[in-house]
PASE-661007 format. One line per field, with one value per residue: chain; z, y, x of N, C-alpha, C, O in turn. Coordinates in steps of 0.1 Angstrom, whole numbers. Layout:
N
mol	[A, ...]
n_Z	[Z, ...]
n_Y	[Y, ...]
n_X	[X, ...]
ca_Z	[Z, ...]
ca_Y	[Y, ...]
ca_X	[X, ...]
c_Z	[Z, ...]
c_Y	[Y, ...]
c_X	[X, ...]
o_Z	[Z, ...]
o_Y	[Y, ...]
o_X	[X, ...]
***
This chain:
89
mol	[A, A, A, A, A, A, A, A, A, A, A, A, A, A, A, A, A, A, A, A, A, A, A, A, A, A, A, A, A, A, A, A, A, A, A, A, A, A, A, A, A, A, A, A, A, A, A, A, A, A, A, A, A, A, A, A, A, A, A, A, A, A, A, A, A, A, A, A, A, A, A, A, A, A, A, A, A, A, A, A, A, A, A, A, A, A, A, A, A]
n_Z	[-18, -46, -79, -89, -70, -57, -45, -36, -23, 3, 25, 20, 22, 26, 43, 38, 37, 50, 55, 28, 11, -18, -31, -57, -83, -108, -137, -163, -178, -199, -187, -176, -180, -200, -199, -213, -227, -207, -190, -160, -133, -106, -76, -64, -32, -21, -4, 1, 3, 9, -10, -21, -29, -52, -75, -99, -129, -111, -92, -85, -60, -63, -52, -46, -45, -37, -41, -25, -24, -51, -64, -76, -81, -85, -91, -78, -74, -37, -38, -51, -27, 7, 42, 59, 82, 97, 90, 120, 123]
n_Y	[-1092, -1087, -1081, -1059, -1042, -1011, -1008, -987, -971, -981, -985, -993, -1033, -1041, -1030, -1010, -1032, -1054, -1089, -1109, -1139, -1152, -1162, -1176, -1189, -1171, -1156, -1136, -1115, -1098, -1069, -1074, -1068, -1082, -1109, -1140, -1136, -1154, -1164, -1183, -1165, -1160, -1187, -1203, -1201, -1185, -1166, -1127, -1095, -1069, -1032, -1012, -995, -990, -973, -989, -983, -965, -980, -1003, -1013, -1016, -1037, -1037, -1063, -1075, -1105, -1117, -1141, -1147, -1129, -1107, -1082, -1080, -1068, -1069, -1081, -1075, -1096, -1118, -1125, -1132, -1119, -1131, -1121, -1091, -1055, -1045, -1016]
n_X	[437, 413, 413, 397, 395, 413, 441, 454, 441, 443, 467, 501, 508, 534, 560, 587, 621, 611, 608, 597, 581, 581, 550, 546, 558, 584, 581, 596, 582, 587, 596, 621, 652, 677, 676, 654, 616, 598, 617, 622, 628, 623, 618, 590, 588, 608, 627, 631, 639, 619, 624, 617, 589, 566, 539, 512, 493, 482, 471, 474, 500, 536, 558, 593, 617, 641, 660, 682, 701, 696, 705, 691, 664, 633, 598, 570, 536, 514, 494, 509, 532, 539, 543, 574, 586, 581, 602, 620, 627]
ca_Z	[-24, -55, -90, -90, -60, -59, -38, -33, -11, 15, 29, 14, 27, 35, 44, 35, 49, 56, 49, 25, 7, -31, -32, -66, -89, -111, -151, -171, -188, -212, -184, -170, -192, -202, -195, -225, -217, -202, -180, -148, -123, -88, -74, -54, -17, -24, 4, -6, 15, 2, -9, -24, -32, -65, -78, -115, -135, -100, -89, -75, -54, -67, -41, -55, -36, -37, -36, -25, -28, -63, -66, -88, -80, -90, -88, -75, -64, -24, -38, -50, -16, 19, 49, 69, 91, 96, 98, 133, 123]
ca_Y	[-1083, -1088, -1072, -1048, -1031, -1003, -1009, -971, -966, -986, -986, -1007, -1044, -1044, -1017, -1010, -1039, -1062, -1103, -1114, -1150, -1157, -1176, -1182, -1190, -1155, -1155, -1125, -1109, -1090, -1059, -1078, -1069, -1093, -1123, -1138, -1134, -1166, -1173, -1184, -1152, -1167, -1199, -1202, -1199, -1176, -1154, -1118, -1081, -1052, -1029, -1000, -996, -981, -979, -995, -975, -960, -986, -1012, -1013, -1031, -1036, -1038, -1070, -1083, -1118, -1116, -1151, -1153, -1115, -1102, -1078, -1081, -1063, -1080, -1075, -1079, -1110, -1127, -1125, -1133, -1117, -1136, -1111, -1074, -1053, -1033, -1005]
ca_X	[428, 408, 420, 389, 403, 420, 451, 460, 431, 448, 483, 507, 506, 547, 574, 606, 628, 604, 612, 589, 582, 573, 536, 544, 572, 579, 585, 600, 569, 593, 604, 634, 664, 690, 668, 642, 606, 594, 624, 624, 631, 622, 613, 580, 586, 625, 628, 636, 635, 612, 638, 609, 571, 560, 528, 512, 483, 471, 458, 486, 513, 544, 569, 606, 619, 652, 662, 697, 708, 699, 713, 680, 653, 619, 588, 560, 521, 511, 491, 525, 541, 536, 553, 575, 594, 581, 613, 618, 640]
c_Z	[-38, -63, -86, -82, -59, -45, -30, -27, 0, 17, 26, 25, 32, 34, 43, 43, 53, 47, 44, 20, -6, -27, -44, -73, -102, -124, -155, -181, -200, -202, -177, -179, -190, -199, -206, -217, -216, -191, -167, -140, -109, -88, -65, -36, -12, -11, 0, 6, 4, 3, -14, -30, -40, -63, -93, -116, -124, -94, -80, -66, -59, -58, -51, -44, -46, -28, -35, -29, -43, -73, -77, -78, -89, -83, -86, -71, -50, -27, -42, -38, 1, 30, 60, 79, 86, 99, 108, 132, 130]
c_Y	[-1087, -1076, -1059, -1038, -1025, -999, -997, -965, -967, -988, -995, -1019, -1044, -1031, -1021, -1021, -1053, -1076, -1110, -1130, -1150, -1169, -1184, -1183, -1176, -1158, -1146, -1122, -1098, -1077, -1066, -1080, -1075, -1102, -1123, -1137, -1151, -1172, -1173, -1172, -1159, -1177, -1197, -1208, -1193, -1165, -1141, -1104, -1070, -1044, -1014, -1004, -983, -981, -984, -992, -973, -967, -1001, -1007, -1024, -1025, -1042, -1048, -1075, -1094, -1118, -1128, -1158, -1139, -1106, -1094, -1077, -1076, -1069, -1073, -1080, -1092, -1121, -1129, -1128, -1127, -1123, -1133, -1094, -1067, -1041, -1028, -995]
c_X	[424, 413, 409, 387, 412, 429, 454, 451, 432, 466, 486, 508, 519, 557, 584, 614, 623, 609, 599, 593, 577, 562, 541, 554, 567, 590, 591, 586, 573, 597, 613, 645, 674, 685, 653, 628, 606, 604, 622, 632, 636, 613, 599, 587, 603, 619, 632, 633, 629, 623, 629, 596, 570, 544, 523, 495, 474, 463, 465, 494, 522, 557, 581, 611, 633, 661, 676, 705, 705, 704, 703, 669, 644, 607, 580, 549, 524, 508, 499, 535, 528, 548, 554, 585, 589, 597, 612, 632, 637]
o_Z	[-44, -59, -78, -84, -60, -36, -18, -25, 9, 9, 27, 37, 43, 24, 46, 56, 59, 35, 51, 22, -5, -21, -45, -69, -105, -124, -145, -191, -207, -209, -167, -185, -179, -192, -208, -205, -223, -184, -161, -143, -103, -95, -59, -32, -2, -10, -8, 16, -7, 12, -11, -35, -37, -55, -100, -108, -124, -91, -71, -64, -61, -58, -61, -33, -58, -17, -45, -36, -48, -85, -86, -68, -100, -70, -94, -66, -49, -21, -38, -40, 3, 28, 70, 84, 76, 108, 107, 136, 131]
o_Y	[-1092, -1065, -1050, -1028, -1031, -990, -998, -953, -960, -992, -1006, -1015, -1048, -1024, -1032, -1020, -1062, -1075, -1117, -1135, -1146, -1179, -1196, -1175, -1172, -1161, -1144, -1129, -1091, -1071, -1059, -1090, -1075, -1108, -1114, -1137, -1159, -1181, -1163, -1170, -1162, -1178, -1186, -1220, -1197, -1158, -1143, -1105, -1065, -1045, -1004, -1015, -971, -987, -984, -996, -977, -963, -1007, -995, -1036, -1015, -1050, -1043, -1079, -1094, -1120, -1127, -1169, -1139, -1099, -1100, -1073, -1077, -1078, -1062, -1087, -1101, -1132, -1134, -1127, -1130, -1125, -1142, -1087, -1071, -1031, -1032, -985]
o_X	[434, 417, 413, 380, 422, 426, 456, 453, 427, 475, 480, 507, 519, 560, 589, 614, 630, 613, 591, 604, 566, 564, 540, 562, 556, 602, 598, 583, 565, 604, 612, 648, 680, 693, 645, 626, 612, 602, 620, 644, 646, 603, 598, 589, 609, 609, 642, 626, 633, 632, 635, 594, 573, 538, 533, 487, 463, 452, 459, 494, 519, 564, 579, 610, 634, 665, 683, 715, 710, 706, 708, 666, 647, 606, 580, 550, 534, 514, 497, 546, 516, 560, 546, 591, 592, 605, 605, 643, 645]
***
């Protein structure tokens, strides 16, 4: 989806559970505490499970994904991820 769309018109892109992939490798932009800004977070193509879906100024979805094997959660857009397992709960 393009920025100038408003996400929250349309049902989130992944549910609860689901096994996504990082497209892109993922910085600290100053909200990840105890880590400086600029560090390295997550690698590009880290597997991680949606673990909760927020939203950001009405107009995103930021899915709460946690990378277990590097033990960190991070918030992410839809367009930072790809899903590569829906989960069937």
């Amino acid at each position: 989806m393009a920025d100038d769309i408003v996400e929250l018109a349309f049902p989130p892109e992944f549910a609860l559970g689901d096994k996504v992939r990082a497209k892109a490798l993922v910085r600290n932009d100053g909200s990840f505490l105890g880590k400086r800004i600029g560090d390295l977070l997550i690698e590009k193509g880290e597997i991680g499970y949606v673990r909760g879906v927020g939203t950001f100024l009405q107009r995103y979805f930021i899915y709460e994904i946690d990378f277990l094997e590097r033990c960190v959660v991070v918030g992410m857009r839809a367009k930072e991820l790809e899903l590569v397992e829906a989960f069937e709960g």
